[in-house]
C-alpha positions, 0 to 999 in steps of 0.5 A: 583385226589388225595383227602386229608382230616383231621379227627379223627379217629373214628368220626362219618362221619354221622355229619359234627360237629363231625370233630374238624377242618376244613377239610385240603384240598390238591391239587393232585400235593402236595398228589403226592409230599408226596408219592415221598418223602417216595418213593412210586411210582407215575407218573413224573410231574411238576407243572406250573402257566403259559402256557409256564411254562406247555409247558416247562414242556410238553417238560422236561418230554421227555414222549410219551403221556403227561396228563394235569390235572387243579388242584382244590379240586373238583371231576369230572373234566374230565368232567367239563367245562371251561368259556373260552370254554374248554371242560375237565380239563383232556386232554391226547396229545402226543405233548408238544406243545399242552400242552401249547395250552390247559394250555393257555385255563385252567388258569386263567378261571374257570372250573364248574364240579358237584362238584363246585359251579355252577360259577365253581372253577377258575384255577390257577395250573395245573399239566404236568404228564407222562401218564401211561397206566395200565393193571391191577387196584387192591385197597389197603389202610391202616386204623385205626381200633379200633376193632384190637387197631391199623392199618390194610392193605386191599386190593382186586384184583378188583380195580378201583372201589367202594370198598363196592361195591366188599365187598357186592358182592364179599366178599371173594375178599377182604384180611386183614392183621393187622399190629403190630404198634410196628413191623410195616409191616413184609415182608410175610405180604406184600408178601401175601398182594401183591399176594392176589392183584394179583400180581406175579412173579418179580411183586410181591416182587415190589408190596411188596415193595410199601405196606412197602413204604405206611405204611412207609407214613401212619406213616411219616404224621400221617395218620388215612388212606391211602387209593390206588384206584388203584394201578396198574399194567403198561404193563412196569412191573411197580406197580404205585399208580396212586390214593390216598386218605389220611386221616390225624389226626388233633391232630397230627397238631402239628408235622405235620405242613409242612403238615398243612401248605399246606392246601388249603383253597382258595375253602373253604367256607369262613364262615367255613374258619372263624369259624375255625380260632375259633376253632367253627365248622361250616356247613351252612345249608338251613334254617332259624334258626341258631343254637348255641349248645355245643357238635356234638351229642347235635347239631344234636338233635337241629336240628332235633327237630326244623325240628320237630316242623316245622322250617328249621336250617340255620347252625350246629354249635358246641362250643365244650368243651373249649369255651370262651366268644370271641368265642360266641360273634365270633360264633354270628357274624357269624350267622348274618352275614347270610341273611338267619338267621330269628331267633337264639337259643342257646342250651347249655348243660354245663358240662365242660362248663361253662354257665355263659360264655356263657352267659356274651358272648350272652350279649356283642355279642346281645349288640355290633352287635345290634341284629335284629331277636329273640334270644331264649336260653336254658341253663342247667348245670354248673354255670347256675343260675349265666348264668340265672341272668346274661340274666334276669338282661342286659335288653335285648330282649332274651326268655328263654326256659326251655328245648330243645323242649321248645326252639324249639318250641319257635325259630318256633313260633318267625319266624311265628309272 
């Protein structure tokens, strides 16, 4: 399945926060129409909502072996399980009417794979593709690389597998070109590209010809990756990428909203959905104490240091730089609407933010939601006299802490009392 995620390039995947946007999600048919459009080889197919569109889909691709796949954001479907007792959300059949048999079993049902939630992801889509056979996986991706100030092709002739695996095993089987941004990919690049794939013969020009095609979508949607595992080599003589993943760049959003707009958030978590609209960047986590902090490497450290002092964070939530007071009091929404939350501590280190701010937001918030569990707040920076006077004087039941591990300690021993 294809797997389409937003991020920035460079961002640190190790922290949740460190995405300044909700990852975009897209189902494999809407990835499979990009790679159409900029001419890159994918297998025929259609989409279908209901079991006689799918059957009439099975019967228009005139195919000899047809694959039905559910579509949802969620790996391991071939293996997940359907409520209405369906086994797979991948079927290969060579007959159409089958096609609808089965569809009639996937819509409408929900399909629990190891990584949905345990009640499983309902199906409302399901593609009808041509099923290829591949001869040969090889791996080929373009990506960003801040060490070469630009993009860089690699690719190894061991596909259809977990690419660090070769690169520690095999090292030498891994090929790098990188790509002038303002020449684009020159034919002997891609000619040697395809030959160090493994490709040759008539194969290879054809090969080529794909290499261009990707770069061609790596540049048409503002791509930070675009990553082919595998492309593969059919017993027709035909180079098909039969897996892609596709990293966008969010910042690029505004020029890309055709892109933007197919996002999929019906799966999302609804919390994250919600403090995106925000602009907050949300993870829940297991705990029971939520935090409220200002910058992603800020955040981690909060976290680790309430697990220090013996307490369990509930979220990770970052403000991030612009903040305004509707999205404190948005952001404190969100953190008691969470059964789990037992007690809060606000972490804020103001730069360019500015502490009374936050501040004037934590009164409304504490105010117009009626607060039950203890806030604790730590404030540094910017304006954070004017912040201090604004807490001391609404009269409300809020613990200053000194510093972060004073704050810490103080969430912990709120939870304990």
């Amino acid at each position: 399945n294809f797997l389409l995620i937003a991020t920035t390039a460079g961002a640190d995947r190790t922290c949740p926060a460190a995405y300044p946007r909700r990852w975009l999600n897209l189902q494999e048919y809407q990835s499979k129409k990009l790679m159409q459009e900029s001419g890159v080889a994918v297998q025929r197919f259609y989409v279908a909502d209901t079991a006689s569109e799918a059957l009439e889909a099975a019967k228009r691709l005139n195919a000899k072996e047809i694959v039905l796949k559910a579509q949802i954001l969620a790996g391991g479907r071939g293996k997940g399980v359907f409520d209405s007792g369906l086994k797979g959300g991948v079927h290969l059949t060579k007959d159409p009417a089958v096609v609808g048999e089965l569809a009639n079993k996937m819509l409408g049902f929900n399909l629990t794979t190891k990584q949905t939630p345990k009640e499983g992801v309902k199906v409302k889509t399901v593609m009808v593709a041509e099923a290829l056979d591949i001869t040969r996986e090889t791996y080929f991706a373009i990506l960003m690389d801040r060490s070469c100030n630009g993009p860089v092709m690699v690719g190894s002739p061991q596909g259809g597998m977990d690419i660090e695996e070769v690169a520690a095993s095999s090292p030498e089987l891994i090929f790098k070109e990188v790509i002038d941004i303002f020449e684009g990919v020159r034919d002997d690049q891609a000619l040697r590209m395809a030959a160090n794939l493994g490709f040759n013969g008539p194969l290879q020009r054809q090969a080529a010809d794909q290499i261009k095609r990707l770069y061609d979508l790596f540049l048409k949607v503002d791509a930070t990756q675009v990553e082919v595992n595998p492309l593969g080599e059919t017993p027709e003589g035909q180079v098909v990428c039969f897996d892609a993943k596709i990293n966008f760049d969010d910042n690029a959003e505004f020029r890309q909203k055709a892109v933007f707009a197919m996002d999929d958030m019906t799966e999302s978590d609804p919390t994250e959905t919600e403090a995106a609209k925000w602009d907050l960047k949300y993870i829940g986590l297991d705990g029971n104490i939520a935090c409220f902090v200002n910058g992603a490497g800020l955040a981690m450290a909060t976290c680790d240091i309430i697990d220090l002092h013996g307490g369990k964070p509930a979220n990770f939530l970052d403000l991030g730089g612009g903040v305004k007071e509707r999205q404190v009091y948005e952001a404190f929404k969100l953190l008691t609407a969470d059964p789990k939350v037992e007690a809060i501590l606000v972490n804020i280190f103001g730069g360019i933010v500015n502490c009374a701010i936050i501040a004037n937001g934590i009164t409304k918030a504490c105010r117009e939601l009626e607060l039950k569990v203890p806030l604790v707040v730590r404030l540094e920076g910017t304006n954070v006299h004017e912040a201090k006077r604004i807490l001391t004087e609404s009269g409300l039941p809020i613990t200053a802490a000194e510093n972060l591990d004073d704050a810490a300690k103080k969430a912990v021993a709120a939870i304990k009392k």
